[in-house]
C-alpha positions in Angstrom: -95.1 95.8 0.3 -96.7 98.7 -1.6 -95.2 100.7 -4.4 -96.7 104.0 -3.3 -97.9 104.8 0.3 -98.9 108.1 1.4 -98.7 107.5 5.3 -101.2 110.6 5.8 -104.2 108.1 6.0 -102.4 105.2 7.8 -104.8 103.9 10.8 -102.0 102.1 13.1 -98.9 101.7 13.5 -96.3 100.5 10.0 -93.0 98.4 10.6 -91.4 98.2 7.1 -87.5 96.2 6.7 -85.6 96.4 3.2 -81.7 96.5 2.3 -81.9 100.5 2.5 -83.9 103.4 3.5 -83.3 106.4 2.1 -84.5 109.4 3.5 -85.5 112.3 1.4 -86.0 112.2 -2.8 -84.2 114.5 -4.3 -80.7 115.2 -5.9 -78.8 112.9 -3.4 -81.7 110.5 -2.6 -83.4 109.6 -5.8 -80.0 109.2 -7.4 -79.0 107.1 -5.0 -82.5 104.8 -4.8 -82.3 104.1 -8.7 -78.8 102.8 -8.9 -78.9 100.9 -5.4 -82.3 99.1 -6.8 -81.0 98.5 -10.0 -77.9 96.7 -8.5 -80.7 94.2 -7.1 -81.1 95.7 -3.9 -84.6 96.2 -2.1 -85.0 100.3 -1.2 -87.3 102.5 0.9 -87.2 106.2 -0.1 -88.4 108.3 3.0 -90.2 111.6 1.8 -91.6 114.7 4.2 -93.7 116.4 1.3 -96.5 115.5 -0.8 -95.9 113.0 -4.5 -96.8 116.0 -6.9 -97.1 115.4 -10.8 -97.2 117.1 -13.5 -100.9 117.3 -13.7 -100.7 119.2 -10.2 -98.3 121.8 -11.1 -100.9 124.8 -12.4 -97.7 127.8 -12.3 -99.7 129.5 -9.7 -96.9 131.2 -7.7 -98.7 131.3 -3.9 -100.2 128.0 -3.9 -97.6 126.2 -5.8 -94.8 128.1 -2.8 -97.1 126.9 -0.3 -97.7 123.1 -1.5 -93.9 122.7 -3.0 -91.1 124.2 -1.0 -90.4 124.3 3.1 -92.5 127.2 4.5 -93.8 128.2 1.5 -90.1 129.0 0.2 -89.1 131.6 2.9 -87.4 129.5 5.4 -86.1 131.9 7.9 -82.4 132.5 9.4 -82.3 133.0 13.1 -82.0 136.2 13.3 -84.2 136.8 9.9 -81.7 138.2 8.0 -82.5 136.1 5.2 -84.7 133.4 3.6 -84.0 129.6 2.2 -85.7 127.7 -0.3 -85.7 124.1 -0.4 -88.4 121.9 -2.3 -91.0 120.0 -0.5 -92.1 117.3 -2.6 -91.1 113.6 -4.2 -88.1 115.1 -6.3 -86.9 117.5 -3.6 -85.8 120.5 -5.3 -85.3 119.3 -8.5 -88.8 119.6 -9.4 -88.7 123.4 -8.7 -85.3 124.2 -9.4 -84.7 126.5 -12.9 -82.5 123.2 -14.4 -79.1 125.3 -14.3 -76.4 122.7 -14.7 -73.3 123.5 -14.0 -70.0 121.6 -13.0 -68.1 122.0 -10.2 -65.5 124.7 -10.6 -62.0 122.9 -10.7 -60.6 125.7 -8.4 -63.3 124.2 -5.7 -62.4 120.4 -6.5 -58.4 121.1 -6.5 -59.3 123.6 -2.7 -60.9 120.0 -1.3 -58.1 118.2 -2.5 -55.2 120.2 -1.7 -56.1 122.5 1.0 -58.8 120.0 2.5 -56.6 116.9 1.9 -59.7 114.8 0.2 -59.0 112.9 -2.4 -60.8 111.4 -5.5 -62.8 114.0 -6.3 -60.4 115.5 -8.6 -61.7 117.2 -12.0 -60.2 114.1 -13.8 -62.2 111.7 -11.3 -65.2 113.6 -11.2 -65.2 114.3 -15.1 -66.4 110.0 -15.3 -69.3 111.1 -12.7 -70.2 113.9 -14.8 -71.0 112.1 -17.7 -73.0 109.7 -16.2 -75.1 112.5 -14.9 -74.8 114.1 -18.1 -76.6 111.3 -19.8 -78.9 110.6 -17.0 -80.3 113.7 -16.9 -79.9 114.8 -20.4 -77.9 117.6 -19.2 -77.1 119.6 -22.9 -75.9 123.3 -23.4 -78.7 125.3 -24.2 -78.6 128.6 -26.6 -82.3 129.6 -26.7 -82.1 132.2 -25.0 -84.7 134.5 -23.9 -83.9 138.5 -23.6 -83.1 138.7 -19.7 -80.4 136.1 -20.5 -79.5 137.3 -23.6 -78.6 141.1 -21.8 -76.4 139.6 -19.6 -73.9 138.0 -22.4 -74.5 141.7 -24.2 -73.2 143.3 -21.4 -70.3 140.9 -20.2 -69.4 140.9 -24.0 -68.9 145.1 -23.9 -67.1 144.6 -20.4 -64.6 141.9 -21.9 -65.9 139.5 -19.4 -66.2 135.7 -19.4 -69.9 134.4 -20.1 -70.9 131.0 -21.7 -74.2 129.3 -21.9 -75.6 127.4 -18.9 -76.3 123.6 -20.1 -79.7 122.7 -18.5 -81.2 119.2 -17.3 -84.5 119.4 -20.3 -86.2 117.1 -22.8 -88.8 118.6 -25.3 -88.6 122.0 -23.4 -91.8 124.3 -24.6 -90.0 127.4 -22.3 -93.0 128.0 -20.4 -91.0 130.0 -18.1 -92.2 129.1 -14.7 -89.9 126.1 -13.9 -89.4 126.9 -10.9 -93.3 125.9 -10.2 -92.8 122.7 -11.5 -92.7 121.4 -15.0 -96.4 120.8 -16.2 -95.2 119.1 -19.4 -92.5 116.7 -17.6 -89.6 118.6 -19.6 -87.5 119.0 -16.8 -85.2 115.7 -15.9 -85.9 116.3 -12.4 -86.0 112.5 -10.0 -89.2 113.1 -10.5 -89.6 112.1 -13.8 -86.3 110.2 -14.1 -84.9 108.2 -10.9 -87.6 107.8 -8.6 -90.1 105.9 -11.4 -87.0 104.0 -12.7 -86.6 102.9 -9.1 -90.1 102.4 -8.3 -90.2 99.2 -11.3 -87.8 97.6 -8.7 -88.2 96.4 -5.0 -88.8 100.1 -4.0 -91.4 101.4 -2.1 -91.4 105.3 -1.7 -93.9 106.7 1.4 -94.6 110.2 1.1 -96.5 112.9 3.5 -93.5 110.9 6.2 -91.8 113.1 8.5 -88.2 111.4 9.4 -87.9 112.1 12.8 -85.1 110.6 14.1 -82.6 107.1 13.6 -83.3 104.8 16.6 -79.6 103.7 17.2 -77.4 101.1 19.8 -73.7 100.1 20.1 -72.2 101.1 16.4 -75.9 100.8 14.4 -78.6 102.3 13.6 -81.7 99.7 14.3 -84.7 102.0 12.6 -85.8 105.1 11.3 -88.6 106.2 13.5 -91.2 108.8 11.5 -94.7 109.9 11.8 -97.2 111.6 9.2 -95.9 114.8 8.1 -99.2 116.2 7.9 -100.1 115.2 11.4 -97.6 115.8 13.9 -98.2 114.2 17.0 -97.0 110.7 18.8 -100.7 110.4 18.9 -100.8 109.7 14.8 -99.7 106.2 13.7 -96.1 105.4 14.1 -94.1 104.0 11.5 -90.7 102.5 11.9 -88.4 101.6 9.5 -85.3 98.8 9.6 -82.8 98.3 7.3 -79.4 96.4 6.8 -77.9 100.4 6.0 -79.7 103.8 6.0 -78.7 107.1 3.6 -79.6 110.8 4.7 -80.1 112.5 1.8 -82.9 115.4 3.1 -80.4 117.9 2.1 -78.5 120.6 4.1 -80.2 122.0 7.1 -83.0 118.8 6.7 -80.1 116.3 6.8 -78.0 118.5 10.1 -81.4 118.3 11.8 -82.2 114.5 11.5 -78.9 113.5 12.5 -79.5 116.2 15.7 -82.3 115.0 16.4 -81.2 111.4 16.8 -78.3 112.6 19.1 -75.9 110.7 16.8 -72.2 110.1 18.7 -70.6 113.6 17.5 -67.7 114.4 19.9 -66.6 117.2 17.9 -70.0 118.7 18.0 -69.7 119.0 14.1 -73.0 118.1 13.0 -74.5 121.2 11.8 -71.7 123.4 11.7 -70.2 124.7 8.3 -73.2 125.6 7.0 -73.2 127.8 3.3 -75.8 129.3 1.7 -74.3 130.8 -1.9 -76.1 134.0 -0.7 -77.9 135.5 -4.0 -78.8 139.0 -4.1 -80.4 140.8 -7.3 -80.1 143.7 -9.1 -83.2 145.4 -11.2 -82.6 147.5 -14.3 -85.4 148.7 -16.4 -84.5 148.6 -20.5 -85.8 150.7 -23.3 -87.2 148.1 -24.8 -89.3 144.8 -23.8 -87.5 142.2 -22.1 -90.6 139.5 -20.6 -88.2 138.0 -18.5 -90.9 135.7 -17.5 -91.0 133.7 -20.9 -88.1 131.3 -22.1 -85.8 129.6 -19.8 -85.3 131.1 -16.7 -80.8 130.9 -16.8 -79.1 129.8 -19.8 -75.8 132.6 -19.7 -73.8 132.8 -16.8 -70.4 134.8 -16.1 -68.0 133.4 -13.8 -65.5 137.0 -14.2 -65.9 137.7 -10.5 -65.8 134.0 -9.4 -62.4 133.3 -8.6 -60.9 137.5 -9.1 -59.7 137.7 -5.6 -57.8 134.4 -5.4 -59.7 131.0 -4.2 -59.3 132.2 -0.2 -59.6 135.8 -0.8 -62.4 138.1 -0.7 -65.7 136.6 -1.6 -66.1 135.8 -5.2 -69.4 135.4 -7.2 -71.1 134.4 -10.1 -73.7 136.5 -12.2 -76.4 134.8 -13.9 -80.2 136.2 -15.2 -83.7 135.3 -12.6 -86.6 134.1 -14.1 -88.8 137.0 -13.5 -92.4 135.9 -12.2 -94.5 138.5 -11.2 -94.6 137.6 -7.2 -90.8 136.7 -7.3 -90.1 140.3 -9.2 -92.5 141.9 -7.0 -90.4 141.2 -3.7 -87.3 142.2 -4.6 -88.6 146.0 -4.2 -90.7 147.0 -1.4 -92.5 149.9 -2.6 -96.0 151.3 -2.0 -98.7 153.9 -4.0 -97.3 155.4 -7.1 -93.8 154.2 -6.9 -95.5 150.2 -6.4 -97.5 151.2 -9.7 -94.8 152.6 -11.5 -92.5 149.5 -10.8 -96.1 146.9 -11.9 -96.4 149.1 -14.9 -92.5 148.8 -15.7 -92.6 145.0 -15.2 -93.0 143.7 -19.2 -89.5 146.0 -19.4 -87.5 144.8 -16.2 -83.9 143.1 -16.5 -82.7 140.7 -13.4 -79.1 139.4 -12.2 -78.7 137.3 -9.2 -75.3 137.3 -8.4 -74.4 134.2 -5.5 -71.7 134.1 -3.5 -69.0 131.8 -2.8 -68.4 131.0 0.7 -66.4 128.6 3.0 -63.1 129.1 1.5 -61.6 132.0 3.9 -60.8 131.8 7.4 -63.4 134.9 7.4 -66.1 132.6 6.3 -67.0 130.0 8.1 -70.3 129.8 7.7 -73.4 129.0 9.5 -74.9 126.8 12.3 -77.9 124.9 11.9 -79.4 124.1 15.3 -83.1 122.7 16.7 -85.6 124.9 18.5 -87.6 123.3 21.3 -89.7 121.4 18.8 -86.6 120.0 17.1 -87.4 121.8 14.3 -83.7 123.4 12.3 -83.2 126.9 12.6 -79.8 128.1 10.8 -77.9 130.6 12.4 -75.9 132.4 9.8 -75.0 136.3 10.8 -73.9 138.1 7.6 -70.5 139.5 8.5 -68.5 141.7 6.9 -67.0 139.4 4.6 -70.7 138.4 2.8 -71.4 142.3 3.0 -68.4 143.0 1.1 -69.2 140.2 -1.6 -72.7 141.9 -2.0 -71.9 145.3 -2.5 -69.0 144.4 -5.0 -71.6 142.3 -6.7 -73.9 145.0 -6.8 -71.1 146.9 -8.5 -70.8 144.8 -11.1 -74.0 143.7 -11.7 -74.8 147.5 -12.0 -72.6 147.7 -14.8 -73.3 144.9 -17.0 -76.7 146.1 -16.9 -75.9 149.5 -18.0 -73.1 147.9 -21.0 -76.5 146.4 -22.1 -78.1 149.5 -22.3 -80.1 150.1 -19.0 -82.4 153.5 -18.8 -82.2 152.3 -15.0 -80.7 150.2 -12.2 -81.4 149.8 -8.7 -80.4 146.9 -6.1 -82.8 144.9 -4.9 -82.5 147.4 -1.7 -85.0 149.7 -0.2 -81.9 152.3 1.1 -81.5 153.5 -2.6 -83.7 154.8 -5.4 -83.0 153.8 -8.9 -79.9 155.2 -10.6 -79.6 156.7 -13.9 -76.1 156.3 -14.7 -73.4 154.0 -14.2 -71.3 156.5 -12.3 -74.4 157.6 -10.4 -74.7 153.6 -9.2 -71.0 153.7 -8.7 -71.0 156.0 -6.1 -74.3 155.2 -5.1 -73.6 151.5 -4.1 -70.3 152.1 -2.8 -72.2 154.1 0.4 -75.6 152.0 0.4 -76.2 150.4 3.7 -76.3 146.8 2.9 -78.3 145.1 6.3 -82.0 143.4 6.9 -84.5 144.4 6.6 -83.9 146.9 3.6 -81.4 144.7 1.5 -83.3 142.0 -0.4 -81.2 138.5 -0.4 -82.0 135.3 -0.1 -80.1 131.6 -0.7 -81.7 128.8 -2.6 -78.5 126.7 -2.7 -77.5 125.8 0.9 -74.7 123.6 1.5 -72.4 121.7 3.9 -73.3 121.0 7.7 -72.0 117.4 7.3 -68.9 118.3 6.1 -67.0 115.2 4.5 -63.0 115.0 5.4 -60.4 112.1 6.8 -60.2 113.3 10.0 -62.9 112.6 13.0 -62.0 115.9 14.4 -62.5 118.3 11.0 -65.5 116.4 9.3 -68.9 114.5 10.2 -68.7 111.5 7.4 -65.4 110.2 5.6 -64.9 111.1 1.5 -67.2 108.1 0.7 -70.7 109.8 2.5 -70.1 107.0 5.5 -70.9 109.0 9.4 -67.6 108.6 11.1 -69.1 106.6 14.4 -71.8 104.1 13.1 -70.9 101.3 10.8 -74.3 101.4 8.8 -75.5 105.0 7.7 -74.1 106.9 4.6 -74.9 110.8 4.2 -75.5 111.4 0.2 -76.4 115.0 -0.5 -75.3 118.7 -0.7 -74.5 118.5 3.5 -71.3 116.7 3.0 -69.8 119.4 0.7 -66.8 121.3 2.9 -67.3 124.3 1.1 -70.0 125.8 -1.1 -69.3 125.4 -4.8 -69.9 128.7 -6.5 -71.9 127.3 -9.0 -75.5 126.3 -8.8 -75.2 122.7 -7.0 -77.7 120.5 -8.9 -75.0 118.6 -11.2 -72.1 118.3 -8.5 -74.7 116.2 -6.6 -75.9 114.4 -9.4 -72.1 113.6 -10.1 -71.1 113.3 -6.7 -74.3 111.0 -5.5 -74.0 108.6 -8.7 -70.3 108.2 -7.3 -71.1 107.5 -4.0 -73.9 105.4 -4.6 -72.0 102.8 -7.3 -69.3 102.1 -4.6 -72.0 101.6 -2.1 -74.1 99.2 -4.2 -70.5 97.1 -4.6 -69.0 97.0 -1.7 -72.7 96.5 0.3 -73.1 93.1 2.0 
C-alpha cells in the first residue's frame, strides 16, 4: 500500500483494509495515528483537504484562506450571524492555528466531573496527559512578546487583573507573525510536522484530497468508510472504500456531527449534532500613540482569565481576553468602513491594538448551544442563534476589553461594531457600549474554536460516545476530537485535545484486539 495517495487522480475504483482508519489529521486524528502505529498497528488517516508543506505556505492571506481552511475560513451559521474557521489541510487546524497552548481550566474538568458525572478526566488525571503533550509538542511558556501582547499585560497589570504568558507549541520560532497562514519555516509543532511523518515511517498510509462521506454499517459494525475525491464530487468519480477492524472520527466538531449524520448512525436520542459551542470571539480595536505592528512577533503569548470564571462556573457568560495577530485582511474586517474613514483606519494600521475576548459557553441552562444539521447536499450547516445570554457575554467583554485598552494608554477604542464610532475616553466607551446594539450584520464576531456535538457522558440518553471516545451503539468506532467535549473549555482547545486524544488513544492501542 502506498505511503502518500492523493485520490484526486485515482482512475477506478480503491478498496483499502488496515487495523484503523482514521478520519481527518489534525489535533484528534494525527495524535491518534502516531501512537496507534507505533503500538504496531497498521493505520489509514482519511483527509478532505490538500497535503500542504512548508514550501507551500507563501503568508499570502486570500490564497492561503482559500487553499487552507473550509470555505476560505468563513464558514457560515444558518442564519449568518457568524463565521467558523476550521483548517483544511493534512494537519487540520494545527497548521493554521496561532500555537496558543493552554490547559484546560480545572473549573471546566471538576463541572464534567461533578456536575456531568464523568470521571477520569480530573486535573490530577489529565495533568499525566498534559505532559505527554507537553513534550510531544514542545509546548514551553513563551515571554517574547511583541507590543500588541505586551499592552494587554500593561493594562491588566494597572487594572489589578490576572494575566500570565501563553506557553505556545514552537521550535526555532523566527516570529514571522503570520502563523496562522502556515508556518513556512516548520517552527510550529503542528501534526504536520510532528505526528503525521512519525506515523507515516510505520504501516500508515495517509490519502488526502478524500472526502469521507459516510460509514457503511450492519448489525453492531461499521463494515467501511465509503469516500470519494474531495475535489471531484460526484458518484461518477472513482470510489474508494475503506475496511477496518475499528474506525476513529476525528474531522472535528461540525465535520465529525456531519459524517456520523450522514451515515444515519443508530441515535435514538437524536444527539448527534446537538450541543454544539463555538467560544464566540469578538474584538475590540484601539489605536495607541505610539507603534504597535501587531503583525510582527507571535500572534498570543499574554492572556487574562479575570473575567473567566467572575460570575460563577454556571452563571453569566465568562471570557477570556487575549491579543489577535493583526494581518492586514484579518484587521481590515473587523471595521467595515468606506472613503475617508476606510483610509483613515489603513493609515492608522502600523498603530492599531487588538483583543479577542471568547466566550465560555455550555455551562448554563441558558446556553445550550448549537445544532449542526445537513442541507439537501449533506453538507453541515450549524444552527446557533445568539441569544441573550452570548449578547450579554459580548457586551460585558466589550466593557472590559475597552478598559484594558485605555489602562494601556489608548488615544482610541472602538468594538469591532459598525453601530458605534470610536470612543475617546473610557467613560465615553462606558456608556457608549453599555447602549450599542450588539446583532448581525453590524457586530463583527466570529468562532475559530468550535466544540462538542458528540458530547461524551455515561448515559445513552445525555451523550453520543461513552468517557473513553467509543459511539454508544456500534462496537467498533471511537470519536477522538474537540466533538466529544460536553462543554466548551474557555481556553483555546489545541492542548486539551492533544491531552485528551493521547489518553484516549493509549487505552485504545491496549485494549485493541
Amino acid at each position: 500500500m502506498d505511503k502518500l495517495i492523493d485520490v484526486s487522480y485515482l482512475k477506478k475504483d480503491l478498496d483499502l483494509e488496515a487495523d484503523f482508519v482514521i478520519v481527518g489529521s489534525g489535533a484528534g486524528g494525527g495524535t491518534s495515528a502516531e501512537i496507534l502505529a507505533k503500538a504496531g498497528y497498521s493505520v489509514i488517516i482519511v483527509e478532505e483537504g490538500n497535503y500542504e508543506r512548508s514550501k507551500d505556505f507563501d503568508l499570502k492571506e486570500l490564497s492561503t484562506f482559500n487553499r487552507l481552511y473550509f470555505e476560505g475560513a468563513t464558514r457560515p451559521t444558518k442564519d449568518k450571524g457568524f463565521t467558523v474557521v476550521q483548517g483544511r489541510t493534512v494537519g487540520g487546524s494545527t497548521v493554521v492555528n496561532w500555537t496558543t497552548c493552554i490547559k484546560t481550566p480545572k473549573e471546566t474538568l471538576q463541572y464534567w466531573e461533578k456536575d456531568l458525572g464523568i470521571n477520569g478526566f480530573s486535573e490530577e488525571e489529565m495533568e499525566t496527559w498534559f505532559d505527554v503533550a507537553s513534550k510531544r509538542f514542545s509546548i514551553q511558556p513563551w515571554e517574547a512578546h511583541n507590543q500588541n501582547n505586551n499592552l494587554l499585560s500593561v493594562g491588566a497589570k494597572k487594572l489589578g487583573w490576572r494575566y500570565s504568558s501563553i506557553p505556545r507549541n514552537v521550535k526555532n520560532c523566527n516570529m514571522l507573525g503570520y502563523c496562522g497562514l502556515g508556518c513556512p519555516i516548520d517552527a510550529k509543532q503542528s501534526q504536520l510536522v510532528t505526528t503525521i511523518p512519525s506515523a507515516l515511517k510505520e504501516k500508515t498510509s495517509l490519502l488526502y484530497n478524500t472526502k469521507a462521506l459516510r460509514y457503511v454499517w450492519k448489525d453492531n459494525k461499521i463494515d467501511h468508510l465509503y469516500c470519494l475525491p474531495s475535489t471531484k464530487g460526484t458518484d461518477t468519480q472513482p470510489k474508494i472504500r475503506l475496511f477496518a477492524k475499528h474506525f476513529i472520527t476525528s474531522a472535528g466538531a461540525i465535520n465529525s456531527p456531519a459524517l456520523l449524520l450522514r451515515s444515519q448512525l443508530p441515535d435514538p436520542y437524536q444527539l448527534i449534532g446537538k450541543r454544539t459551542f463555538v467560544q464566540l470571539h469578538n474584538y475590540s480595536v484601539a489605536e495607541m500613540p505610539t507603534p504597535v505592528y501587531g503583525f510582527f512577533g507571535a500572534p498570543q503569548s499574554v492572556a487574562s482569565d479575570e473575567f473567566l470564571w467572575k460570575e460563577g462556573v454556571t452563571g453569566k457568560a465568562g471570557y477570556n481576553i487575549e491579543a489577535v495577530g493583526a494581518q492586514p485582511i484579518v484587521l481590515m474586517n473587523l471595521r467595515k468602513l468606506v472613503g475617508e474613514e476606510f483610509e483613515q483606519y489603513v493609515k492608522s494600521y502600523p498603530n492599531l491594538h487588538v483583543l479577542v475576548s471568547q466566550i465560555r459557553d455550555g455551562f448554563s441552562e441558558e446556553s445550550i448551544g448549537g445544532t449542526v444539521r445537513l442541507n439537501e447536499e449533506g453538507y453541515p450547516i450549524l444552527d446557533y442563534p445568539l441569544n441573550d445570554f452570548i449578547v450579554d457575554g459580548i457586551r460585558r467583554s466589550y466593557l472590559s476589553m475597552a478598559e484594558c485598552q485605555f489602562a494601556a494608554g489608548a488615544k482610541t477604542v472602538v468594538p469591532a461594531n459598525n453601530a458605534v464610532n470610536p470612543f475617546s475616553s473610557w467613560s465615553e466607551a462606558k456608556k457608549g457600549i453599555e447602549k450599542m446594539v450588539i446583532q448581525s450584520p453590524n457586530t463583527v464576531v466570529n468562532s475559530t474554536h468550535p466544540l462538542g456535538g458528540n458530547a461524551m457522558g455515561n448515559s445513552q440518553e445525555t451523550s453520543v460516545v461513552d468517557p473513553n471516545g467509543k459511539f454508544h451503539h456500534l462496537t467498533n468506532l471511537s470519536v477522538i476530537d474537540g466533538s466529544i467535549f460536553p462543554t466548551s473549555l474557555g481556553v483555546n482547545p489545541s492542548f486539551t485535545i492533544y491531552a485528551i486524544a493521547s489518553k484516549l488513544a493509549t487505552k485504545l492501542a491496549k485494549e485493541f484486539k
